[in-house]
C-alpha positions in Angstrom: -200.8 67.5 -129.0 -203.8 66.9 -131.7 -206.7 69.2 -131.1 -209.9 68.8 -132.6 -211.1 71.9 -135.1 -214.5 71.8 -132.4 -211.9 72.2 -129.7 -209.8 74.8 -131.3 -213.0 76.7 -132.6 -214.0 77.0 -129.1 -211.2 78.5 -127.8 -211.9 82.1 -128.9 -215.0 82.0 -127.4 -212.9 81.1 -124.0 -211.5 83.5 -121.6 -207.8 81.7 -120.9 -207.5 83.6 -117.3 -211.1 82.3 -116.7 -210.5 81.3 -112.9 -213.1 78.7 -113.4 -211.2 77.0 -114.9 -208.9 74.2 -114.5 -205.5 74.3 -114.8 -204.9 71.8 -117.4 -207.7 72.9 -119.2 -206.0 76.8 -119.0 -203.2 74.7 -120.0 -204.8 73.1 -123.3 -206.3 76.2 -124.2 -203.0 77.7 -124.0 -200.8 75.2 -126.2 -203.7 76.1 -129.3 -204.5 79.7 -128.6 -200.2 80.6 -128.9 -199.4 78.1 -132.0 -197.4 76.0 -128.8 -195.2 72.6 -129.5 -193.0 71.3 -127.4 -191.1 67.8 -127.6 -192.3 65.2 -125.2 -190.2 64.9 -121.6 -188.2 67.6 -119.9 -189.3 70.4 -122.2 -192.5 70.0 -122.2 -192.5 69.6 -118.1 -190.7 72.2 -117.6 -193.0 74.7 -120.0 -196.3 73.2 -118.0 -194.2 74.1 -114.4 -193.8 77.6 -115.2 -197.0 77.8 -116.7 -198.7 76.3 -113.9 -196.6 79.0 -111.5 -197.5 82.0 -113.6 -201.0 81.1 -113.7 -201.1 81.3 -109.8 -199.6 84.7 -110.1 -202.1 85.4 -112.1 -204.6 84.5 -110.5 -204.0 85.4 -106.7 -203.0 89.3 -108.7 -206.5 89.8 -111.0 -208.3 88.7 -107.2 -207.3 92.1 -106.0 -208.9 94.4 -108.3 -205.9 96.6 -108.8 -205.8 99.0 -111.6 -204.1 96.5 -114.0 -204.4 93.1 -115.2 -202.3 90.1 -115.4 -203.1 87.6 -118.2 -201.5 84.9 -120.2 -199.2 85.4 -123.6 -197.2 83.6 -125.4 -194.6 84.1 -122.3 -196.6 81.9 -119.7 -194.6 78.8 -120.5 -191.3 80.8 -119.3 -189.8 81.2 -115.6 -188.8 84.6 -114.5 -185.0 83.9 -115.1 -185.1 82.3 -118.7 -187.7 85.0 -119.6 -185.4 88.2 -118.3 -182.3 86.5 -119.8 -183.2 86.7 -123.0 -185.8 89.6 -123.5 -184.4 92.5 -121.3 -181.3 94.1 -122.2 -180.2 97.2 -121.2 -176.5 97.9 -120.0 -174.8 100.7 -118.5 -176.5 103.2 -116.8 -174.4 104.2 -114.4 -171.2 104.5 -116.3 -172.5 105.9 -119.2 -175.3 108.1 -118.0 -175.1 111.8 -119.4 -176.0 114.7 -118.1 -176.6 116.9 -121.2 -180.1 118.0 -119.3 -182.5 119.5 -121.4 -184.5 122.3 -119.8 -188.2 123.0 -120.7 -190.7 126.2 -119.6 -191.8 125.8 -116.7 -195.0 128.1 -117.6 -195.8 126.1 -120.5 -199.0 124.4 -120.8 -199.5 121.0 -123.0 -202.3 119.1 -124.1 -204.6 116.6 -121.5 -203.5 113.5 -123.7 -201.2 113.1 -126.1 -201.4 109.6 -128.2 -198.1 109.3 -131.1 -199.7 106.0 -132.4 -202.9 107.8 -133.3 -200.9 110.3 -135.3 -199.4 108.5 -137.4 -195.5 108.5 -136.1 -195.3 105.0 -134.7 -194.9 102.0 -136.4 -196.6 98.4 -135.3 -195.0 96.5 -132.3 -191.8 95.0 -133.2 -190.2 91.6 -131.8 -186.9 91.8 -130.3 -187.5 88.0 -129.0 -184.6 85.9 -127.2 -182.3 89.2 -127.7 -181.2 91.4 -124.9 -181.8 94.4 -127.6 -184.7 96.4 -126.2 -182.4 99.1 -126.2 -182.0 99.2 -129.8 -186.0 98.7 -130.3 -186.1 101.9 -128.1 -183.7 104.3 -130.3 -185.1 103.4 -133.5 -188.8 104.0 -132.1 -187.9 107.0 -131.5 -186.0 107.8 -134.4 -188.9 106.9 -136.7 -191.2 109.0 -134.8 -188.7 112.2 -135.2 -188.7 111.3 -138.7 -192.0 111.4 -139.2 -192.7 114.6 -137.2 -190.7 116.5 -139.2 -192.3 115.9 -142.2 -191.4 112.9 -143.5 -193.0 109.5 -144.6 -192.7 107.0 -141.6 -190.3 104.9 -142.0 -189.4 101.4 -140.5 -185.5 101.7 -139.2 -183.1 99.0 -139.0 -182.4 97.7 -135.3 -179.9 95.0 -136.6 -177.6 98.1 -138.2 -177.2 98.6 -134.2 -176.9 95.2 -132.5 -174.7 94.0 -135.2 -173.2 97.2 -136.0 -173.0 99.3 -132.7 -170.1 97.8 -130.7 -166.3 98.2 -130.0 -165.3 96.7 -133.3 -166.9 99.7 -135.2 -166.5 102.4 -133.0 -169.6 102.0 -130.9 -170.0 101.2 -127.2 -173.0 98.9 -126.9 -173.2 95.6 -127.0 -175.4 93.5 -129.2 -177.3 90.5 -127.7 -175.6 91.5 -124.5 -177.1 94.4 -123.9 -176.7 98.3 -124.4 -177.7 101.9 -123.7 -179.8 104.1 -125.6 -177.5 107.3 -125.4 -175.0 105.5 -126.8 -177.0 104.6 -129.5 -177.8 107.9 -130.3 -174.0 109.0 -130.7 -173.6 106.2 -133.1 -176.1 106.7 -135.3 -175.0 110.8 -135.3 -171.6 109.5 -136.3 -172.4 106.7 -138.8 -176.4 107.0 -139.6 -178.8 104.1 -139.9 -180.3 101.6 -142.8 -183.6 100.8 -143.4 -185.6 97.8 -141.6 -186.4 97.0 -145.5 -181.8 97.5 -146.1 -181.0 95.4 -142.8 -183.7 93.7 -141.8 -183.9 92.1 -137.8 -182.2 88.6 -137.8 -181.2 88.1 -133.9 -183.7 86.8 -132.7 -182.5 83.6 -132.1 -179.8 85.1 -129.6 -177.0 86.1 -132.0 -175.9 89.4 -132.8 -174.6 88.6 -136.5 -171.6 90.1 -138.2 -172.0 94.0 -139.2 -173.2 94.5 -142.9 -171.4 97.1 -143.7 -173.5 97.1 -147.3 -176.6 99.2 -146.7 -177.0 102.1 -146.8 -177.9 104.7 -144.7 -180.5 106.1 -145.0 -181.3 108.7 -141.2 -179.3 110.6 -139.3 -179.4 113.0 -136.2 -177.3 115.8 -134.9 -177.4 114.5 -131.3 -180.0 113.9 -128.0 -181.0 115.1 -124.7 -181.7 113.9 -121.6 -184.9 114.5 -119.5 -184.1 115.1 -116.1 -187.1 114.2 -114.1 -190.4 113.3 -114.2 -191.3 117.2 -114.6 -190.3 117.0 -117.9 -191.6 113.9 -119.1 -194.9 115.4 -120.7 -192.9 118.0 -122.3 -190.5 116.0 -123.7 -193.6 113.4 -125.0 -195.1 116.7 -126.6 -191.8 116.7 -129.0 -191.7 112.8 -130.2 -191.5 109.8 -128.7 -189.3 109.4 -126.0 -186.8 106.8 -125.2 -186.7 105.2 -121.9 -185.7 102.6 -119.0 -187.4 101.1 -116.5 -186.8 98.0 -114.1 -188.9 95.3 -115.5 -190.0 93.7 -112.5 -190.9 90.6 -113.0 -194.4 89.1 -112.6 -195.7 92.5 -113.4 -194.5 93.1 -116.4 -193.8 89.6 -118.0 -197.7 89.0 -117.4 -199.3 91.9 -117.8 -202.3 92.2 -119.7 -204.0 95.3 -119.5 -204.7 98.5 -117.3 -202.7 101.3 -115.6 -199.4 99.4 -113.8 -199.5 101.2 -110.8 -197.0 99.3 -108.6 -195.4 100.5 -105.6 -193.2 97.6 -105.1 -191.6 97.8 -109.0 -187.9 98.7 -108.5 -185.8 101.2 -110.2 -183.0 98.6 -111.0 -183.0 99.8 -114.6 -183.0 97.0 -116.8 -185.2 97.2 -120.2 -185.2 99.6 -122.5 -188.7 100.5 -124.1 -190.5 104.2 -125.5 -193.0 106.4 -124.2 -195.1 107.0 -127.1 -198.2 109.4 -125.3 -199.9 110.1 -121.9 -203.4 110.7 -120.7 -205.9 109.6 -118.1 -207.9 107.2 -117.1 -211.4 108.3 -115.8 -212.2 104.7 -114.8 -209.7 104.1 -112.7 -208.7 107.9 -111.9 -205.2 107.4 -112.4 -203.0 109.6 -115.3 -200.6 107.3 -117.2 -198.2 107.4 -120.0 -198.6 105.2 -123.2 -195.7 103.4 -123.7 -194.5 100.6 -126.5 -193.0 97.4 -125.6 -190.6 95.5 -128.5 -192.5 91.9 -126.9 -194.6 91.4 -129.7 -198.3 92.2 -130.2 -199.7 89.4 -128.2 -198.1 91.1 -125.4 -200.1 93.8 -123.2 -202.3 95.7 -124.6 -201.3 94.9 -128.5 -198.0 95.3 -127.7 -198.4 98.2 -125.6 -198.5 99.0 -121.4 -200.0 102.2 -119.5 -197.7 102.8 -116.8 -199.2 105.7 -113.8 -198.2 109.0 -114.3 -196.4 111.3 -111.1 -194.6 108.4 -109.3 -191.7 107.6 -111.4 -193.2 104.1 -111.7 -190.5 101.8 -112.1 -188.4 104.5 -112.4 -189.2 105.3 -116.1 -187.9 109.0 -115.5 -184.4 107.9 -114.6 -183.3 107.7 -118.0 -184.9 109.5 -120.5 -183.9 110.8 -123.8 -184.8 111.6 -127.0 -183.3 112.1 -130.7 -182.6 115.9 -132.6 -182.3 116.8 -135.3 -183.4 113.6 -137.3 -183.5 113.9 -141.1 -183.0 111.8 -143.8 -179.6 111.2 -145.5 -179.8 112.9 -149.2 -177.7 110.4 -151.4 -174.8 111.5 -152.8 -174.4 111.3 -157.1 -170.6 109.7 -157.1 -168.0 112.2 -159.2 -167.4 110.0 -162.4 -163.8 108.4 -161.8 -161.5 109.2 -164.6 -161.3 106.5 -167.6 -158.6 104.1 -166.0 -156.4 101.7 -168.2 -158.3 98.0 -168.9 -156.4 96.1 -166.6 -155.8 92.5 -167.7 -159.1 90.7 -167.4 -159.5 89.1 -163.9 -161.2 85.5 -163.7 -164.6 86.6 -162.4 -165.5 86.2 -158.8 -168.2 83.5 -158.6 -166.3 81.5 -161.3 -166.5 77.8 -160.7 -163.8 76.6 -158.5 -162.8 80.2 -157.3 -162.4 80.2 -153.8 -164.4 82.6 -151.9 -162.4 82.7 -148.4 -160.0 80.3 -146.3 -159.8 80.3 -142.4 -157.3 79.2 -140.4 -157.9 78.4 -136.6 -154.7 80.0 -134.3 -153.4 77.3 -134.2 -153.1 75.8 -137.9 -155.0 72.8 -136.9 -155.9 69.9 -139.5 -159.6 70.1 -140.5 -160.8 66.5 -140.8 -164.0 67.4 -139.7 -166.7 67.4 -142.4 -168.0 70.7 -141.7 -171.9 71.2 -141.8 -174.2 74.2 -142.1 -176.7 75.7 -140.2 -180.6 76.0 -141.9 -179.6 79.6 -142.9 -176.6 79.1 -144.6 -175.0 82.2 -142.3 -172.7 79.2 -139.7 -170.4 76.7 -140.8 -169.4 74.3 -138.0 -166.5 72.2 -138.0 -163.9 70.7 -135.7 -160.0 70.7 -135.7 -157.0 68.3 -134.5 -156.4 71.0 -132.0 -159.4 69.4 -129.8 -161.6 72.8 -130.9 -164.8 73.3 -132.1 -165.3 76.3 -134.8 -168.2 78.1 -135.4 -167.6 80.5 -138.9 -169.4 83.4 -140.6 -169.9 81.9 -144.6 -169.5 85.4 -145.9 -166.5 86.5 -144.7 -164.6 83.4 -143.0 -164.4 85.2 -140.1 -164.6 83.6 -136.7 -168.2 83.6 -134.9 -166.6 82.1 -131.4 -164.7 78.7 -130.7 -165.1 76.7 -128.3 -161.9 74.3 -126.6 -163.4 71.3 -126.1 -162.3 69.2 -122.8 -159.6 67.4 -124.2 -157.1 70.6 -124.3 -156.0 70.1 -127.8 -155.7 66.4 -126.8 -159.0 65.2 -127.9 -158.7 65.5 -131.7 -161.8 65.8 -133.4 -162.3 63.3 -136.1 -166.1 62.9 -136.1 -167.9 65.2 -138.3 -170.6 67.8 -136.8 -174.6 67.4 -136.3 -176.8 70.5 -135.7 -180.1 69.4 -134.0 -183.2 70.2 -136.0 -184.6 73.6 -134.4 -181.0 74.6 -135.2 -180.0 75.8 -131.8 -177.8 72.6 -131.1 -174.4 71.3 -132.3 -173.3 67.8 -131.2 -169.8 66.5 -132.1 -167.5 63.6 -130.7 -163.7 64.2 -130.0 -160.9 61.6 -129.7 -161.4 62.5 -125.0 -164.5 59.9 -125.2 -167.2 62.5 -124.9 -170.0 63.5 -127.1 -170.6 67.3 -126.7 -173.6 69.4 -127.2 -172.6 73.3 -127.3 -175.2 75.9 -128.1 -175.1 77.1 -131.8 -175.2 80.6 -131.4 -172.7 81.6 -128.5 -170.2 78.7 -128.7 -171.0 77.7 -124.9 -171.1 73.7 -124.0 -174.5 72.6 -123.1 -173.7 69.2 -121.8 -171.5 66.4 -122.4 -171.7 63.0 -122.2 -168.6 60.5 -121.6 -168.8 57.4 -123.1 -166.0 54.4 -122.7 -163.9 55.0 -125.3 -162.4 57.5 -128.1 -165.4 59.3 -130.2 -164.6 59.0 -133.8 -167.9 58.1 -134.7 -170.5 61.4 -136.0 -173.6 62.1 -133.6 -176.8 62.3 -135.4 -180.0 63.8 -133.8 -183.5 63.0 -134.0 -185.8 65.7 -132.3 -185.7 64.0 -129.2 -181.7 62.1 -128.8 -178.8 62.0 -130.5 -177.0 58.9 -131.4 -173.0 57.9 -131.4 -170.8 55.0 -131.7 -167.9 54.9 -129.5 -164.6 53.0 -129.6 -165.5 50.5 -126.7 -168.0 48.8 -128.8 -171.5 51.0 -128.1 -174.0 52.8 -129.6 -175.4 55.2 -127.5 -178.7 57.2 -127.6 -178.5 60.6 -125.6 -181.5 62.1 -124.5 -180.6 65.6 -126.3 -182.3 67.5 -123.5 -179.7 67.2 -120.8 -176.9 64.0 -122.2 -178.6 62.0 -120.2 -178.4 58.2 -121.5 -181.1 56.9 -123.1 -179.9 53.2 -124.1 -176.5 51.4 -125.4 -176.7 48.8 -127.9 -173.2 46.6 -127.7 -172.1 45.5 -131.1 -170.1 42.2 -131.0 -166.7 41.3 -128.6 -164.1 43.4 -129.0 -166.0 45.4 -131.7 -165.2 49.4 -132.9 -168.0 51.3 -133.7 -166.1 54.2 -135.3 -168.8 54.7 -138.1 -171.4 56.7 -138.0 -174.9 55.8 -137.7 -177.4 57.0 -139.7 -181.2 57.7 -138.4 -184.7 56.1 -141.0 -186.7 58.6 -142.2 -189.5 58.0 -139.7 -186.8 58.4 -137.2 -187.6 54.9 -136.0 -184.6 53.1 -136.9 -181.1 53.6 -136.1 -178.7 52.0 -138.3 -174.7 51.4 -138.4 -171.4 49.6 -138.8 -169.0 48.1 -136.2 -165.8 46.6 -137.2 -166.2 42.7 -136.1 -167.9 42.9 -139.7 -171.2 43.8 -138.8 -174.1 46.0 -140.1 -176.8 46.7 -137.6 -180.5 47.8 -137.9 -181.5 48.6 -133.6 -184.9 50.2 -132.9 -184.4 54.3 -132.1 -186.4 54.5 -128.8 -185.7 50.9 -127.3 -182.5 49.8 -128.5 -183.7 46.4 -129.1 -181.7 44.9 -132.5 -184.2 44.8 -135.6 -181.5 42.6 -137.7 -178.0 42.0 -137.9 -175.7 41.7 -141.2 -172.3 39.6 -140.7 -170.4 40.7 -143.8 -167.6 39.5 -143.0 -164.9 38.8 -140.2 -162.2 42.0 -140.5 -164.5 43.5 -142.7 -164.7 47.6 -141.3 -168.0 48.8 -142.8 -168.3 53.0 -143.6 -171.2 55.1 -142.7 -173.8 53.9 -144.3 -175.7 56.0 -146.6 -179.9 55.6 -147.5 -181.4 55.6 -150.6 -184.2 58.4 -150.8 -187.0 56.0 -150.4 -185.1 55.0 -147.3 -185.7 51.3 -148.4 -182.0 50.8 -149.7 -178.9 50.8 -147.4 -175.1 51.7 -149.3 -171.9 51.1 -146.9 -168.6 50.6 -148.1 -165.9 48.0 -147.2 -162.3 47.8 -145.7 -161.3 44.3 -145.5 -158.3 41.9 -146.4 -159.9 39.0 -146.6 -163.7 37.3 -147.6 -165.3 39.4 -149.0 -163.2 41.4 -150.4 -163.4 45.0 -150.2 -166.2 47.7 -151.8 -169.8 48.8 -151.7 -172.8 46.9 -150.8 -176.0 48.1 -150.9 -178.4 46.4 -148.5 -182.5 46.1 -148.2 -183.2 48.3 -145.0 -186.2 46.4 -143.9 -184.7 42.9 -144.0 -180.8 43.4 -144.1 -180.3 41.2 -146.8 -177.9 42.0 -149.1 -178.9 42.9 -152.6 -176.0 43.5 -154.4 -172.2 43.6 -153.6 -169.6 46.1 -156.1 -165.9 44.8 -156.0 -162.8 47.1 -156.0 -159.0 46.4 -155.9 -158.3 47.9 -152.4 -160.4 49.5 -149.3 -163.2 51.7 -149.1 -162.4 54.2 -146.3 -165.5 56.4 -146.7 -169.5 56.6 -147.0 -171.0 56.7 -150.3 -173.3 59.5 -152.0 -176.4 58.3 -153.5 -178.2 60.9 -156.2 -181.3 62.6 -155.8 -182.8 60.6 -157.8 -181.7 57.7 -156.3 -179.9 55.8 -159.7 -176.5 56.3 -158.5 -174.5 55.9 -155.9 -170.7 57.4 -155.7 -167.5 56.3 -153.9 -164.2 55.9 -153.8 -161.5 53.7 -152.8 -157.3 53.2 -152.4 -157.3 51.5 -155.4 -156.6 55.1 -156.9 -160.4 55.0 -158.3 -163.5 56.9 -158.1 -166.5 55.6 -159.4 -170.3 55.9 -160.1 -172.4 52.9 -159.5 -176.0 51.9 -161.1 -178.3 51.8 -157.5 -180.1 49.1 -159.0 -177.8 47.1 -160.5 -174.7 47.0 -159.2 -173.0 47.7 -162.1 -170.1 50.5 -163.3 -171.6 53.2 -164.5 -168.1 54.9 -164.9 -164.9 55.6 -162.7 -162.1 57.9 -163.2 -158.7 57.6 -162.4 -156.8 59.5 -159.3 -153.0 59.7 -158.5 -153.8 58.3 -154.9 -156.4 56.8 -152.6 -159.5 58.7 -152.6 -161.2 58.4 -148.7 -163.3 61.7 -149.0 -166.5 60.9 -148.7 -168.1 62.3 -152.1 -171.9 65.1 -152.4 -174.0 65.6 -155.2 -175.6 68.7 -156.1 -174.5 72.4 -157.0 -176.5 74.6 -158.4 -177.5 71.9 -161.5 -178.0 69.4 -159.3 -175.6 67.2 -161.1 -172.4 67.8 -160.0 -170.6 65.2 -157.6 -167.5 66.9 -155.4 -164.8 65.1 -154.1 -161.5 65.3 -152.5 -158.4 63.4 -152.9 -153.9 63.5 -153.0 -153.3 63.8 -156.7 -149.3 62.6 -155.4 -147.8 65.9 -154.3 -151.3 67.8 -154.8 -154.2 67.8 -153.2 -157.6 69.1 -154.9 -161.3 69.3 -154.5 -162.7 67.9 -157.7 -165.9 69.0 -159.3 -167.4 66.1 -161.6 -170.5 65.5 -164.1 -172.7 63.3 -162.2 -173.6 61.9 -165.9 -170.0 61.1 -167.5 -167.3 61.3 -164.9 -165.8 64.3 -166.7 -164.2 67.2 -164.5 -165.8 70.8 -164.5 -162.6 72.2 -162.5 -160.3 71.3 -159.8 -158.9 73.7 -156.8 -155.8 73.2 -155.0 -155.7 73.3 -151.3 -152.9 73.8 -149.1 -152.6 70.5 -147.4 -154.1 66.6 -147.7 -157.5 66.3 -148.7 -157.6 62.3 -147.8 -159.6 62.0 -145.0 -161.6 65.4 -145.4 -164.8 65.6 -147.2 -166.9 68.3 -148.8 -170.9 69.9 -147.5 -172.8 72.2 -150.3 -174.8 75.2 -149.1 -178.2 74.8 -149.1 -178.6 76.8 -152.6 -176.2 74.7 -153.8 -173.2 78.0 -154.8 -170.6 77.0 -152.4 -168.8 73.9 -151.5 -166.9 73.7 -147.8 -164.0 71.5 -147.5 -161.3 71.5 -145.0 -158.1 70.4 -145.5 -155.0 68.7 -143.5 -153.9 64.9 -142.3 -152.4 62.4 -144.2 -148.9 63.3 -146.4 -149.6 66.6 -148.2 -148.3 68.8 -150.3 -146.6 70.8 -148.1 -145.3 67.8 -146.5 -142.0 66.2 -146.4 -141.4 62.8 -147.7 -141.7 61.5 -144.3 -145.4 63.1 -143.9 -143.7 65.7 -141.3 -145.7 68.9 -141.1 -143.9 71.9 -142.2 -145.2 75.3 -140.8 -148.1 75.9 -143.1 -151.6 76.3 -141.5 -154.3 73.6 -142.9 -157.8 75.5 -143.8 -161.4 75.1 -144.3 -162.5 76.4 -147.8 -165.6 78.0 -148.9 -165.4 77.4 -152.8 -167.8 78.6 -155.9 -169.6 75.2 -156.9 
């Protein structure tokens, strides 16, 4: 949606709950006051359905003059169910519930109004967003507050130390993402303390819970909690900090609330979200006490983050579970005793060294890694698939398993094509050898929706914002509307055609281009399907992936083929699909190209036992070097220079991922893997440090002469560029 600067000038001058008026205009006013952007379809209906259904709630509520408000935030454009799966949280209650009561005097009298935030001992609204952590943003509110009571600075604490941290694998009983209890939060920081926001800062967000980083340090501990019992002792306990506590978040009236005192008899005590109670008082306009309590929604939420919830009727049964943090203090840090002058050992080769390998994983089952893996935007996922019909999902500092997902086939679908994360991230598409392209949500490993085509998926998917593209053994290429694997269009390539390469998407997104094996190249329009040109190569000619050039204008492909022409790289104009130049080699070209940043060279290799660097322009050799076997990895450029080229290949009984100057050919260093390296190619990190390459397939090392697997596991690699 373009907005014009008048238009979006005017709209803070607008009331957005303005009953007069219309909902599309609500609607428009909404999209620019909240920053919204939706892609065009089902997304963008769907957001405008709930937001037309929440605006009726709205509406028909503020009509009643009640002693709260409903309002739109950046929430509107959600439905009850996706809102309260992702931004609720709390777990446990019943099973976990303690019943170390506090007792307070009964005689004692406290101040009319109490406000925390005005003192100084709360921090500004935090964000847990699509997280089911409101239980952690609950303890470490109220941790900081302790802290600062007692006479220290206030500090912001680190909620991801608990939802990554707090769980069975390190001693804790909550739950991450999934949920979790603010008691037991309390015993594990007592037991292991807790990092700084600034040390660990909040990352899961997106849904995730991360892997524990068991590197900060902490920095606040406590020697335990209590419980409030009852409502009678909820101004008492507020008198001492800011107190932790549940409440059932019941739906309309607390997803849309704006402002006011919530005083709502029909909110449940279904205790579901945890959130802190930060002060009390009264309200003389509306005659009703309340207590003050912070939300972790966001400050565009409420009343800045904020809700007023009535005071004496256990609204939404805030006084079920109630708690708060004791004796909070800071941890001192410790001066380490000076070890005792050991013997110089023999001097190590330095982690970080070139070629050193940083970690190796092997799924359960030892499968081959042809794959080539890819990374998510944050460098923190590698994705890949195995011949065990498995998608893998893997933590790039440690190796460790995030989740895995078995793909339909049953470990009979090997998974050849390589892996294509969609561009908010939140998507991974891959093919698999069953005949269906998969989409399976990046952050919990669960399959979205898949889409069965006619044939074996060898080909790699590749996503625009709005579809995702994949060739098929039956001859199609198929666009997949990436909201729901829907089909979009299929494009045939010629009789009896392949299309076992992978397509690759123009720069505007407007043009799909690929290979098919009758000898073809094709150029097909990306939203109608319609063929923009056709180039006939040659009959038995098997083009590779194609490759562009940066200014998108130049097409590279290699060639397998027995006959005319011959076999090797062509590069191609993109507009016309006329060839431009034609490089010959002795034997096939099994793999896509790498073109240089600056566009001057392009990279391949081929079973003629060569690798070689091409002039982009020319056609020419710009140098080769020579390999003791066919080299089918596809090749990258980059590394922290920028002028390194990686590559794998079988050097006869070896296999190794070779690091190359981009300039001379000449090898930096070489690391042996376990297994073949023929069909598996490498993917840099986005700082260009590390190099992932998976290995397995083809006649390894570890192989007998017949190319029989012995019992060694085949790996994926994270390497030291």
């Amino acid at each position: 949606m373009k907005l014009t600067a008048a238009f979006v000038a005017a709209t803070a001058a607008v009331n957005l709950d303005d009953p007069s008026l219309s909902v599309p205009s609500r609607w428009d006013l909404y999209v620019s006051e909240f920053g919204k952007t939706y892609t065009a379809g089902p997304d963008k209906t769907a957001a405008f359905a709930a937001f037309k259904d929440n605006d009726a709630i709205i509406q028909k509520h503020n009509m009643r003059g009640k002693s709260w408000t409903l309002g739109h935030n950046e929430y509107s454009d959600m439905t009850w169910e996706a809102f309260s799966a992702t931004h609720l949280g709390l777990a446990g209650i019943e099973l976990n519930r303690t019943k170390d009561f506090t007792a307070f005097d009964k005689n004692a009298t406290y101040a009319d109004s109490l406000d925390w935030v005005a003192k100084g001992a709360v921090n500004p609204v935090k964000n847990q967003a699509q997280c089911g952590s409101c239980w952690a943003f609950s303890t470490v509110c109220s941790i900081e507050g302790a802290y600062q009571i007692s006479g220290n600075p206030l500090t912001s604490f680190s909620e991801q130390d608990l939802v990554s941290c707090d769980n069975a694998a390190h001693g804790g009983t909550d739950d991450g993402c999934n949920g979790g209890l603010m008691d037991n939060a309390f015993k594990w920081v007592k037991k292991n303390g807790l990092c700084t926001e600034a040390d660990y800062p909040y990352s899961s967000g997106s849904g995730s819970p991360g892997f524990c980083k068991q590197t900060c340090s902490p920095a606040v501990t406590l020697t335990g909690f209590k419980d409030v019992a009852n409502e009678k002792g909820m101004v008492a306990a507020i008198s001492i900090g800011p107190l932790s506590v549940a409440v059932e978040a019941d739906k309309s009236a607390f997803q849309l609330y704006k402002g006011g005192v919530l005083d709502d008899p029909k909110c449940g005590k279904n205790l579901d979200h945890g959130i802190t109670a930060v002060g009390y008082g009264t309200d003389a306009d509306v005659g009703k006490d309340y207590y003050k309590v912070r939300n972790s929604w966001g400050a565009t939420w409420g009343e800045e983050g904020y809700i007023r919830m009535v005071r004496g009727k256990n609204q939404c049964g805030i006084a079920n579970s109630a708690s708060y943090p004791t004796g909070v203090k800071p941890i001192a840090p410790v001066a380490p005793t000076p070890p005792p002058a050991p013997t110089p050992p023999p001097a190590p080769t330095p982690r970080g060294a070139p070629g050193h390998a940083r970690w190796s994983f092997t799924s359960l089952t030892g499968a081959s890694v042809q794959s080539r893996p890819v990374l998510s935007a944050d460098d923190a996922t590698v994705y890949t698939g195995c011949d065990d019909g498995a998608l893998y999902a893997v933590d790039t500092k440690f190796g460790a398993q995030k989740w895995v997902l078995q793909l339909d086939g049953g470990g009979g679908g090997d998974i050849l094509s390589d892996v294509e994360v969609s561009k908010d991230g939140k998507t991974v598409y891959i093919g698999s050898a069953d005949s269906y392209l998969y989409a399976v949500d990046a952050q919990n490993g669960t399959k979205r929706w898949s889409y069965k085509t006619g044939d074996q998926v060898n080909s790699s998917p590749v996503a625009s914002a709005r579809d995702v593209y994949v060739g098929s053994s039956d001859g199609y290429l198929h666009a997949v509307h990436a909201s729901n694997g829907t089909l979009k269009w299929r494009f045939k390539a010629g009789r009896d055609a392949d299309v076992d390469g992978s397509p690759v998407l123009s720069a505007d997104g407007a043009t799909v281009y690929f290979g098919s094996d009758d000898g073809r190249v094709y150029a097909v329009d990306a939203d109608t399907g319609k063929q923009r040109w056709v180039l006939h190569i040659g009959d038995g000619a098997d083009p590779t992936a194609p490759v562009l050039s940066p200014d998108g204008a130049t097409m590279y492909f290699g060639t397998t083929s027995n006959g005319s022409p011959g076999s090797g790289l062509f590069a191609v104009d993109t507009s016309t699909g006329k060839k431009r130049w034609m490089f010959k080699v002795g034997d096939w070209v099994r793999s896509s190209p790498a073109v240089s940043k600056d566009g001057k060279t392009v990279y391949f290799g081929s079973d003629d036992n060569h690798f070689y660097a091409i002039d982009a322009q020319a056609g020419t050799q710009r140098w080769s070097v020579k390999a003791k076997g066919g080299v089918a990895s596809a090749p990258i450029v980059g590394g922290a220079d920028g002028a390194t080229v990686y590559v794998g290949w079988d050097d006869a009984r070896n296999a190794h991922l070779h690091a190359l100057d981009a300039t001379t050919g000449t090898q930096r260093w070489k690391f042996k893997v376990a297994r073949s390296l023929y069909y598996s190619s490498p993917v840099l990190s986005h700082d260009g440090f590390t190099v992932y390459i998976g290995s397995g397939g083809g006649v390894g090392p570890d192989d007998d002469d017949a190319g029989r697997h012995d019992s060694e596991d085949d790996y994926l690699y994270a390497i030291d560029a």
